[in-house]
N, C-alpha and C positions, 0 to 999 in steps of 0.2 A: 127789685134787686139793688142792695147797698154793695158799695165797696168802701176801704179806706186800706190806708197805708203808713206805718212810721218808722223812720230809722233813727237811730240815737248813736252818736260817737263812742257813746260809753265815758269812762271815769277816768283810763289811761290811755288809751291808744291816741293819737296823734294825727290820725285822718283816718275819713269812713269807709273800713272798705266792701262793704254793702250798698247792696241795691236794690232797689225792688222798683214791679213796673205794674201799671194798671191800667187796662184796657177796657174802657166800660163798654163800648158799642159790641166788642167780640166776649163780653161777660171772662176777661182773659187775665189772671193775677200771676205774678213769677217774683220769687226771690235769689237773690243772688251774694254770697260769700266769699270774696276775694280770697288769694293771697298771694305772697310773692317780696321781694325788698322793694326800699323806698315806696312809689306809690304804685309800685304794678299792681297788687292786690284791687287797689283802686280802679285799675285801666280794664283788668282782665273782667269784672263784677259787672263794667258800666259796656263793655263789651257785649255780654253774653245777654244783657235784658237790650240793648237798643236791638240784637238780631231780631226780637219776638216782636218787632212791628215790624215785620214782613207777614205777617202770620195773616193779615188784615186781608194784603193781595192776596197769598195763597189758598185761604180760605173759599175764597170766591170761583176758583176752580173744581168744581164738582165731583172732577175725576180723582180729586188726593181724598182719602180716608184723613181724621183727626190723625190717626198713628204715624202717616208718612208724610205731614208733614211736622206733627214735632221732629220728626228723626231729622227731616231736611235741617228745620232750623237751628236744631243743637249740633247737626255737624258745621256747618256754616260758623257760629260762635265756636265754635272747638278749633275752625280750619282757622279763623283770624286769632283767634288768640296764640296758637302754636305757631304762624308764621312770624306775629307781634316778638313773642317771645324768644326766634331764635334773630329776630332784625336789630334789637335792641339789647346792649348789656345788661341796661337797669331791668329789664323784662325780663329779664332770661331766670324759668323755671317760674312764671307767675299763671294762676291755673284762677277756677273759681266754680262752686257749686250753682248748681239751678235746678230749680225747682218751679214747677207752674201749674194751677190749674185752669181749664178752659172747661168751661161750662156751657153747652151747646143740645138742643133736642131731647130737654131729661137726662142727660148722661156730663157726669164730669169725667174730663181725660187729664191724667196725671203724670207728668214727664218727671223724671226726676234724675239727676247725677249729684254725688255729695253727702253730706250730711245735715242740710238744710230740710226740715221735713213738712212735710204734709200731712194735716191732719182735718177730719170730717166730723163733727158735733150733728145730731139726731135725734131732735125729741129728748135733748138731753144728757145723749152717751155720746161721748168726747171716745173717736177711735184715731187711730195712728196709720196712715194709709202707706206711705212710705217706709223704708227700709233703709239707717243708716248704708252709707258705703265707708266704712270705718274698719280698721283692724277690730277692734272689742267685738265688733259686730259678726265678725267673721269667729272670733273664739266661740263667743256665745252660740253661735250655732253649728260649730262643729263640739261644741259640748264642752272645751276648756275653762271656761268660766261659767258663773251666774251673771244676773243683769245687775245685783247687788256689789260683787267684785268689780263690773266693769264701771262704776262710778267712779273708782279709784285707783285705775290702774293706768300706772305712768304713761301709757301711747294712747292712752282713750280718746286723744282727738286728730292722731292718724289717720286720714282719708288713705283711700284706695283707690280712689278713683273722683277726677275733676275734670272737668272741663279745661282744656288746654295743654293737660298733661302730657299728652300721649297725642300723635299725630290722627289716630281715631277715636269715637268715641261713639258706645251705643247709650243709650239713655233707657233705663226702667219705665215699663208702661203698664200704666193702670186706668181700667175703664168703671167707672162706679157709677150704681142709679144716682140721680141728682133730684132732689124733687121740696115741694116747697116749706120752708124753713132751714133747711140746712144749712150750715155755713162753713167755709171750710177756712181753714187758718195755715198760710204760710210763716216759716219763722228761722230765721239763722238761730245758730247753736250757741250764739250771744244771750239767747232768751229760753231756750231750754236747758243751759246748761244749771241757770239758776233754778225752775220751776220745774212742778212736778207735774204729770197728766192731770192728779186729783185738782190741781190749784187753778191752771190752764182751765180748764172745764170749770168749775166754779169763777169764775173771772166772767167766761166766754156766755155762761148764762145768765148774768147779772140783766136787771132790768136797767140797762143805761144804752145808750147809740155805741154803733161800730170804733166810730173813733173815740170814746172814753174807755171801752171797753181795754183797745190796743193799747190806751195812754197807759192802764190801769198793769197791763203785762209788764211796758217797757220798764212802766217805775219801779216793779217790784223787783225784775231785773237788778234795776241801778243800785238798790237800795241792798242788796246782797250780796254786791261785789263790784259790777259792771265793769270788769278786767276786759272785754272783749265790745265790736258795736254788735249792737242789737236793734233786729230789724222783724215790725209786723207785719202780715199785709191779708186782707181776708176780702170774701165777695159772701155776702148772705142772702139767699133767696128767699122773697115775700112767703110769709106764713107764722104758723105758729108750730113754738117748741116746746119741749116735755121738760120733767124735773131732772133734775143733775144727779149723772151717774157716770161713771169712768169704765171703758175694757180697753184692754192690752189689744195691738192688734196680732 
């Protein structure tokens, strides 16, 4: 099993406010998307991944399923960052996405709040495991828009829902087979906003290592705009993969 990870400031912004965490022993990857004034974007993001090394103890208790305790630990990063935010001015209204996969017994468990996504490559097929939490996301499926419109519609990067936000917060949970070769790609919307699933997948199957692969993302990121940081972070399990094919999820 590989892992790796890379965050890039980007071309404008002025400090990173992403994060991402990697846990080899717990096969355990999370990314993280600030935001907020000055650098709470920063405080809430680095917040919400130190919470996921509790996940190590927790684990170790037999009696919590995967699902209760992601829930434990994204209320925990929701409960410190909402008190952060109402103790401090400069904090005040700073929130931040997460996103994680935890690959354990054949089975990946996927938490997610934001529009940070999660995606699973398969022999090949680059799928989309996550669901923005986005206004666009929300027309699109009550039918107001196409997914072509929503590339270009002025609140397309309206969250709905982050971590910190709201005094609660439940997290989307997804239980997917895990088995060998698959790799699954975490990624702020720094790096999808530039790339497309066909390219993403074409990249992620190249015959290069995990961290040339991520370098190979962030660059093409940069190299297309890099307005925002962009942040990779993946865990690949031993085996072999299929030829390059892309589906929607």
């Amino acid at each position: 099993m590989k892992t790796a990870g890379l965050s890039h400031i980007g071309k404008i912004r002025t400090n990173n406010e992403d994060a991402y965490y990697i846990d080899e022993k717990l096969h355990l990857i999370a990314v993280a998307d600030g935001m907020g004034g000055h650098k709470a974007g920063e405080i809430a993001s680095g917040i919400a991944v130190e919470a996921l090394a509790s996940m190590n103890q927790l684990a170790q208790n037999e009696a919590l399923q995967p699902a209760e305790i992601y829930r434990q630990v994204f209320s925990d990063a929701n409960q410190k960052i909402w008190v952060k935010a109402h103790e401090s001015e400069d904090c005040k209204g700073m929130g931040t996405t997460l996103t994680s996969v935890w690959i354990q017994d054949g089975l990946a468990y996927v938490a997610h709040i934001g529009d940070s996504r999660a995606y699973r490559m398969r022999e090949g097929i680059l799928k989309q495991v996550t669901r923005d939490h986005t206004l666009v996301e929300e027309l699109i499926k009550n039918g107001s828009i196409d997914r072509e419109a929503a590339l270009s519609h002025p609140q397309k990067n309206v969250l709905m829902k982050a971590v910190g936000a709201d005094d609660r917060v439940t997290p989307d949970l997804h239980e997917i087979e895990a088995q060998a070769g698959d790799l699954f790609l975490l990624c702020s919307d720094g790096l999808t906003h530039y790339l497309k699933a066909e390219e993403i997948n074409e990249i992620l199957t190249a015959k290069r290592t995990l961290e040339e692969r991520l370098s190979q993302l962030v660059e093409l990121a940069l190299e297309r705009g890099g307005a925002d940081n962009i942040t990779a972070v993946a865990i690949e399990l031993d085996g072999q993969g299929g030829e390059t094919q892309w589906t929607e999820s």
